[in-house]
C-alpha positions in Angstrom: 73.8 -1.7 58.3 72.0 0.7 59.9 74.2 2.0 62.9 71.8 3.2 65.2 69.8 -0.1 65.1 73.0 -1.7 65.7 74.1 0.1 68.5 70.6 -0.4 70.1 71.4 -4.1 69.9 74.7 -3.7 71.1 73.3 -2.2 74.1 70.1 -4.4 74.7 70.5 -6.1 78.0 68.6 -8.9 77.4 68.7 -10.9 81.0 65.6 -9.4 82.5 63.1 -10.0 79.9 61.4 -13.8 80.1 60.4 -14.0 77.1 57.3 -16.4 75.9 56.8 -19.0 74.2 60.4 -19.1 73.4 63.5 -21.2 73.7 65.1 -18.0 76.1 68.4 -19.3 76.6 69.0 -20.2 72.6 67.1 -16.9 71.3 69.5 -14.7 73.6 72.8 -17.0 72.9 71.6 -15.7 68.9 68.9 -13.4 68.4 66.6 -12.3 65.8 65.7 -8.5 66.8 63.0 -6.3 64.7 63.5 -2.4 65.0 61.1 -1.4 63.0 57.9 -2.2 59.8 56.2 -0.7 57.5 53.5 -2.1 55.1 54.5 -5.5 54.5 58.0 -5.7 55.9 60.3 -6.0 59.0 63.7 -4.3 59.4 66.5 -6.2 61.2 69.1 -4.8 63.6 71.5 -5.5 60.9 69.0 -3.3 58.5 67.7 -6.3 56.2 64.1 -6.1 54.9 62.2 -9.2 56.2 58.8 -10.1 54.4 56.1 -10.8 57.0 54.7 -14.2 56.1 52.5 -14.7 59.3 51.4 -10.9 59.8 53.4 -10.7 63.2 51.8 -13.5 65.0 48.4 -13.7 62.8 47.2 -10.6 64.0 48.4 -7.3 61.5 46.3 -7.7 59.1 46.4 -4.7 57.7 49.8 -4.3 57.3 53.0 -2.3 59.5 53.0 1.3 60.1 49.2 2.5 59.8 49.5 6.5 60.2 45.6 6.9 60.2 45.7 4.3 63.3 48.9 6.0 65.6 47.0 9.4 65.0 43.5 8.0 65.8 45.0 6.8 69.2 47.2 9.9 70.1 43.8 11.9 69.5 41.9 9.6 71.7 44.9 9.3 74.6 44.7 13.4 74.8 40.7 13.8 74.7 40.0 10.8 77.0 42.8 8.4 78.1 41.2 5.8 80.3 37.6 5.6 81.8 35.9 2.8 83.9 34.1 0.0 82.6 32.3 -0.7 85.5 29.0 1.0 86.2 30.3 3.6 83.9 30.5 4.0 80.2 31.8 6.3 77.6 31.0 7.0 73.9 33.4 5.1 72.0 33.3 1.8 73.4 29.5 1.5 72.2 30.3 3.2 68.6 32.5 0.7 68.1 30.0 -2.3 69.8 27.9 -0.8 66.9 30.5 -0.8 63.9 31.5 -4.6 65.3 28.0 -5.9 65.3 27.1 -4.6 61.8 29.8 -6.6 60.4 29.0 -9.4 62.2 27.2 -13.2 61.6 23.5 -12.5 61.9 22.5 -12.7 65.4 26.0 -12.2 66.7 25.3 -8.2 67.6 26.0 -8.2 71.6 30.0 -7.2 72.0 31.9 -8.0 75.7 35.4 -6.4 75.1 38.4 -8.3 76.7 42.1 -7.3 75.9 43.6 -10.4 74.4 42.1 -13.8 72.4 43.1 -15.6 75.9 40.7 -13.2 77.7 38.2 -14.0 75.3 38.3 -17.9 75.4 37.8 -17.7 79.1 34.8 -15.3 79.0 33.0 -17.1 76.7 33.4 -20.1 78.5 32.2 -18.1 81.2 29.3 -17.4 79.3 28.0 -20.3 78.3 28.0 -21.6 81.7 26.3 -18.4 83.1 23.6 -19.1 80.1 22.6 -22.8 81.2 22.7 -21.1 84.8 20.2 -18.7 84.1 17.3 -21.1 82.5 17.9 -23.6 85.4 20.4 -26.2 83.8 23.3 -25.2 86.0 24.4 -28.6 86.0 25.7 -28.3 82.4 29.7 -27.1 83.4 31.2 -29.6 81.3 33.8 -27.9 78.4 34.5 -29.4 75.0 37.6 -28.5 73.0 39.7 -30.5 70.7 42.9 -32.1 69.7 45.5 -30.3 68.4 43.5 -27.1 69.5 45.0 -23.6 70.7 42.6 -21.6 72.9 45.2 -19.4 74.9 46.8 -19.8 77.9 44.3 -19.0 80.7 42.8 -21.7 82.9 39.9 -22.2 80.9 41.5 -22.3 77.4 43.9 -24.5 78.3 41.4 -26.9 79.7 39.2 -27.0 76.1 42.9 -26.6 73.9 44.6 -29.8 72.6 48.3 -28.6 72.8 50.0 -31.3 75.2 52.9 -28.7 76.5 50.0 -26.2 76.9 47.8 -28.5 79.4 50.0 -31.2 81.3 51.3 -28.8 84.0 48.7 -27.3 85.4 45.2 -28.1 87.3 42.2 -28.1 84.3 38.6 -27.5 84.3 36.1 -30.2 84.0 36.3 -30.7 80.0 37.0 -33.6 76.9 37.8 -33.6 73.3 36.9 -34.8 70.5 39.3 -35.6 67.7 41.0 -33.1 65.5 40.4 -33.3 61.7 43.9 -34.5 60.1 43.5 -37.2 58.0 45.8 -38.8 56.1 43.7 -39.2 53.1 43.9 -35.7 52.6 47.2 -35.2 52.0 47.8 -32.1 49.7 44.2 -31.2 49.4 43.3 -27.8 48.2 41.3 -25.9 50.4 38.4 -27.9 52.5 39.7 -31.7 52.1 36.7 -34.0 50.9 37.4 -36.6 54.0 36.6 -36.8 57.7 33.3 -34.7 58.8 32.6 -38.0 60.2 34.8 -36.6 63.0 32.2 -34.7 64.2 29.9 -37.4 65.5 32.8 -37.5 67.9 30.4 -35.2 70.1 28.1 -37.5 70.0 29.9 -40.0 71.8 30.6 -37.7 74.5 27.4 -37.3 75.0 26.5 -40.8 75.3 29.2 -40.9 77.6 28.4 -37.7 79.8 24.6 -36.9 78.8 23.9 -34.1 77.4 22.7 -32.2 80.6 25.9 -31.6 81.9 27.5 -30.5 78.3 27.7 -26.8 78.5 29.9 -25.6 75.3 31.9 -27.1 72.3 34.4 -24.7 71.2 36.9 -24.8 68.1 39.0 -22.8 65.7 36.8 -23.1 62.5 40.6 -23.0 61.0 42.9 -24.7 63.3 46.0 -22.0 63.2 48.5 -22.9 66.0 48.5 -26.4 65.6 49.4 -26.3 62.0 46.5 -25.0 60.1 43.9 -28.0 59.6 41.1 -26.6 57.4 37.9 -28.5 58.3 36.4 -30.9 56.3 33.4 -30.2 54.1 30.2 -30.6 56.0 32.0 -30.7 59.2 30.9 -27.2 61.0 27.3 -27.5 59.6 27.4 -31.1 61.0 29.1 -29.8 64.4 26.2 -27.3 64.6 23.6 -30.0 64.1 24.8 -32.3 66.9 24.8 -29.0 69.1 21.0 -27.9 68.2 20.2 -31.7 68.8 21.4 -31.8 72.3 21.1 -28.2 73.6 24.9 -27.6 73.4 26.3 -24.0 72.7 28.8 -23.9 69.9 31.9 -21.4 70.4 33.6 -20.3 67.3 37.5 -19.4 68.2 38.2 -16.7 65.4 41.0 -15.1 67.1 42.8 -15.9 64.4 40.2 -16.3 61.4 38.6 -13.1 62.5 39.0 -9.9 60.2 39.4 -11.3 56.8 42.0 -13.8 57.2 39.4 -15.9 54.8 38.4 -13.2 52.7 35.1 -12.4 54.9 34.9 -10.3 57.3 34.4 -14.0 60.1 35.2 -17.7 59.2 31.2 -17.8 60.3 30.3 -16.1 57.3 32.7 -18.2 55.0 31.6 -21.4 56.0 28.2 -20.2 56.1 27.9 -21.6 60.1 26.8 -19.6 62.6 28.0 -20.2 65.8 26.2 -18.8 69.2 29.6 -17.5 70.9 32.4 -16.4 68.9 35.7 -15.2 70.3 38.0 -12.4 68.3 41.2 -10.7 68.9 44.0 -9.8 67.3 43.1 -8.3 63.9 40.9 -6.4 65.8 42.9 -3.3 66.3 45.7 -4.2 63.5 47.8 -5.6 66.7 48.2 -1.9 67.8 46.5 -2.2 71.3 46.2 -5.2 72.8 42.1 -5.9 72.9 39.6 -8.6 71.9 35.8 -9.2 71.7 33.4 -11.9 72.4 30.3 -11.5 70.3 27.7 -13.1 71.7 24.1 -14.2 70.2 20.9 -12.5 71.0 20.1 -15.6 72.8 22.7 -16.2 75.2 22.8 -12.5 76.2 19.0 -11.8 76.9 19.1 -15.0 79.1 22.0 -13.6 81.0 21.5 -10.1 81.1 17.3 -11.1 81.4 18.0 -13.3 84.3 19.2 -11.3 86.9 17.3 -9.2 89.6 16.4 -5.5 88.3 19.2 -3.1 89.7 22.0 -6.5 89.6 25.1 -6.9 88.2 24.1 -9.8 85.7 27.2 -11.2 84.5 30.2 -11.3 87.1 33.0 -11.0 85.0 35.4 -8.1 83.0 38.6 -6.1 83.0 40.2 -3.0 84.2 40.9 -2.2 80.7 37.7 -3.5 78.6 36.4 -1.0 76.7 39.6 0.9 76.7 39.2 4.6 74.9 42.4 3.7 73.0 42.0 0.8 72.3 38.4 1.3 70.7 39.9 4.3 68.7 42.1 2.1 67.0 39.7 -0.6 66.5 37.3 2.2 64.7 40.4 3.4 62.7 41.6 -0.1 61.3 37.9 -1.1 60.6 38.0 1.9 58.3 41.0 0.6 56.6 39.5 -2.5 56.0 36.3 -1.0 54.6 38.2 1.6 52.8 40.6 -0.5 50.8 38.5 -3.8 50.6 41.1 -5.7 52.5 39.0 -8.5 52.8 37.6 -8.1 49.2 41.8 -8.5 48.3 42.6 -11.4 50.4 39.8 -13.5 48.8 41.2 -12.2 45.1 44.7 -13.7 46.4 43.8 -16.8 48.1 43.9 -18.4 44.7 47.0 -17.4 43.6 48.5 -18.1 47.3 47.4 -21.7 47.1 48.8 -22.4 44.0 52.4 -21.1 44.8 52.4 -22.7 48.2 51.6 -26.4 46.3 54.2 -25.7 44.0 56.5 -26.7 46.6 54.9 -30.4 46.6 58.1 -31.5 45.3 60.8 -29.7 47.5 62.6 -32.0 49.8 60.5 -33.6 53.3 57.4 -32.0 52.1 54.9 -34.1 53.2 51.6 -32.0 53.3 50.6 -28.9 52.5 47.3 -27.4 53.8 45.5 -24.2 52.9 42.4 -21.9 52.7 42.0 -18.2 52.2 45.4 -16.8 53.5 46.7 -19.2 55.7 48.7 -22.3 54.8 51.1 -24.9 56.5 54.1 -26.7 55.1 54.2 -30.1 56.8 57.6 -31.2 56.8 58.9 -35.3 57.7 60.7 -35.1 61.2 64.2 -36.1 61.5 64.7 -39.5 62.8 64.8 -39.2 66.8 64.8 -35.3 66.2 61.0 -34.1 66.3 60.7 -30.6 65.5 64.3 -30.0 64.7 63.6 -29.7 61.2 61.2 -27.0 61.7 62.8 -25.0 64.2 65.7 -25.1 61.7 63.6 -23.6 59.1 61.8 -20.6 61.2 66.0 -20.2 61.5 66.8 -20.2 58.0 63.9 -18.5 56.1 64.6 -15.3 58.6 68.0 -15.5 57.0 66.6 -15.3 53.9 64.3 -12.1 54.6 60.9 -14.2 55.5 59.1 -14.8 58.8 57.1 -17.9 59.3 55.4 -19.8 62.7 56.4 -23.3 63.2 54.5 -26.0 65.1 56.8 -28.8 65.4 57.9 -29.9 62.1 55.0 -27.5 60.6 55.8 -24.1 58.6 52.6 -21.7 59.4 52.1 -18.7 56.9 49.1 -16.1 57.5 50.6 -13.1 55.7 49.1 -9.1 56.0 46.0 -9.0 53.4 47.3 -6.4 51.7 49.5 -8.9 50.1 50.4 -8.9 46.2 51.0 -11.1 43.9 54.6 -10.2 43.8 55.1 -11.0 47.5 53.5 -14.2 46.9 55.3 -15.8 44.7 58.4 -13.9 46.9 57.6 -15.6 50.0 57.2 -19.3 48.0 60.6 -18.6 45.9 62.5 -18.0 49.7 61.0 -21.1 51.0 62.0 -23.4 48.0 65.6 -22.4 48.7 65.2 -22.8 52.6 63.5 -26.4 51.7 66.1 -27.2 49.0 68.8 -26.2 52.0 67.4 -28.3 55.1 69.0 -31.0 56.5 
């Protein structure tokens, strides 16, 4: 054991901190405390290596402890530590606008940098309200999300997410869903399932129901990652795009998650060949380093905006104290350099097959029910105990730390996203430690 992490846990008052998203009063009865990472592993108070299977919380993506990164930040923090967004500018935020849109969808090159994916839900929604505004449809306010959908925690993301616990506390914004893309027929598919793109004429219907005029956005995850990783079905995006074009709708891709290679291209967009006219990003932005995010926004919605106001105007009311932030932007620049440099995404397209074909090799452990994957990101579906929903998988995010792996859990649903500088060694590593936590559940 390593006694100095020990002793900082020894001394850790733990009553002040509120943590989220978290069962507070049974984490701090028995904690699970990180003290430190490096590459593609966590150390433990109690100095065991844990194997990051869902790269933090979907976001590291190019693994722990990136020097280039902390020194690219410390350089920025003692040349220029903070500067105004507003009416002001300074160099880095538009070189890395520029690196950002050359990676980009086509068409997707106008950059409006938030801090978190949350942030960046909300603005977008923002935007494509302020677009319809500005070519005299400022009746279209209506928001469409979908089942089983995470869009963060602000006002407008919980309005257009699906997560029940998420939404049926608080005042929402005028919005509907459509269904999410689970089918049962699909059960242990490989990659896209074959049924159900038929779920996308679910817009349809809401537009019968609402007209289009008052329809301002449909967003969704082209991966659905926090509620349990639904790949879409094949034909569904291009088919969700369709309806939109049809009926003047703009189409919001979530890729806080998918974003940065998590598919083995640089967006989901550019995977499923769909190209949405919003698209929100976080997380892998900056490695997880600094908190930031991006909207990229089409060519189209921002000359409408930015072309509609009067000359000398503010345009688009809306940003942060820290968008933009010097820091933040260095680190951005240096991790997009680490991707570029070690074809990250180039290596988590050359693993996806081999990461799909250990995780359905546990079809047969015990309550396995579904597994689900594409590019690096899969879900275990597990059966619920009787009169005990979520037990089961709350009992495994317990068990597989034990055993020196993290994982997310959505009820009864094991998450994985892993950093894509995974190997082959620490793939079949992370299915061997689930097969003994499955063997093990109750």
């Amino acid at each position: 054991m390593d006694d100095a992490a020990q002793d900082l846990t020894n001394r850790t008052d733990m009553t002040a901190y509120w943590m989220p998203f978290t069962a507070n009063r049974q984490f701090k009865a028995a904690p699970r405390m990180l003290v430190s990472a490096s590459g593609m592993y966590y150390r433990s108070d109690d100095g065991r290596e844990i194997l990051d299977g869902t790269a933090g919380l979907w976001c590291v993506n190019a693994g722990h402890g990136r020097s280039e990164i902390a020194a690219a930040v410390q350089h920025q923090l003692m040349t220029l530590d903070y500067a105004p967004s507003f009416q002001m500018g300074h160099p880095i935020a538009f070189d890395f606008a520029a690196r950002l849109a050359r990676i980009a969808p086509p068409g997707l090159d106008r950059i409006f940098y938030v801090n978190s994916g949350s942030e960046a839900v909300d603005t977008a929604l923002k935007m494509a309200i302020a677009y319809h505004r500005a070519r005299g449809e400022g009746q279209r306010v209506r928001l469409v999300g979908r089942e089983r959908a995470y869009h963060g925690v602000g006002f407008g993301g919980i309005s257009v997410g699906g997560l029940v616990n998420n939404r049926r506390s608080y005042p929402l914004l005028t919005s509907d869903h459509i269904r999410h893309t689970q089918d049962p027929r699909n059960a242990f598919a490989r990659g896209l399932p074959l049924h159900g793109a038929e779920r996308a004429d679910d817009l349809e219907q809401l537009v019968a129901l609402h007209g289009a005029e008052t329809i301002a956005a449909v967003i969704v995850e082209p991966v659905a990652g926090a509620g349990g990783v639904l790949p879409p079905p094949q034909g569904y995006l291009e088919r969700l795009r369709a309806i939109c074009d049809k009926h003047g709708i703009l189409l919001i891709f979530d890729e806080v998650i998918t974003g940065f290679g998590r598919l083995g291209t640089p967006f989901a967009a550019q995977f499923f060949g769909v190209t949405p006219d919003l698209m929100t990003t976080a997380k892998g932005i900056t490695n997880a380093t600094v908190p930031m995010g991006a909207v990229f926004a089409s060519r189209k919605v921002h000359d409408a905006v930015v072309g509609g106001g009067a000359e000398g105007a503010v345009e688009f009311f809306h940003g942060y104290t820290y968008s933009g932030h010097p820091a933040a932007c260095a680190a951005g620049l240096a991790t997009l350099d680490i991707y570029e440099r070690e074809g990250l995404f180039a290596n988590a397209a050359a693993m996806a097959p081999l990461w799909e074909e250990a995780l359905h090799g546990l079809k047969d452990a015990p309550n396995v029910v579904d597994i689900r994957n594409v590019g690096l990101m899969a879900a275990i579906e597990l059966a619920p105990r009787p009169g005990a929903p979520a037990a089961r998988g709350y009992q495994a995010l317990v068990k597989t730390f034990e055993a020196g792996l993290t994982v997310r859990v959505a009820g009864d649903i094991v998450c994985l996203s892993p950093p894509l500088i995974i190997n082959a060694e620490q793939v079949g590593r992370v299915a061997e430690i689930l097969r003994g936590v499955l063997t093990y559940l109750d």
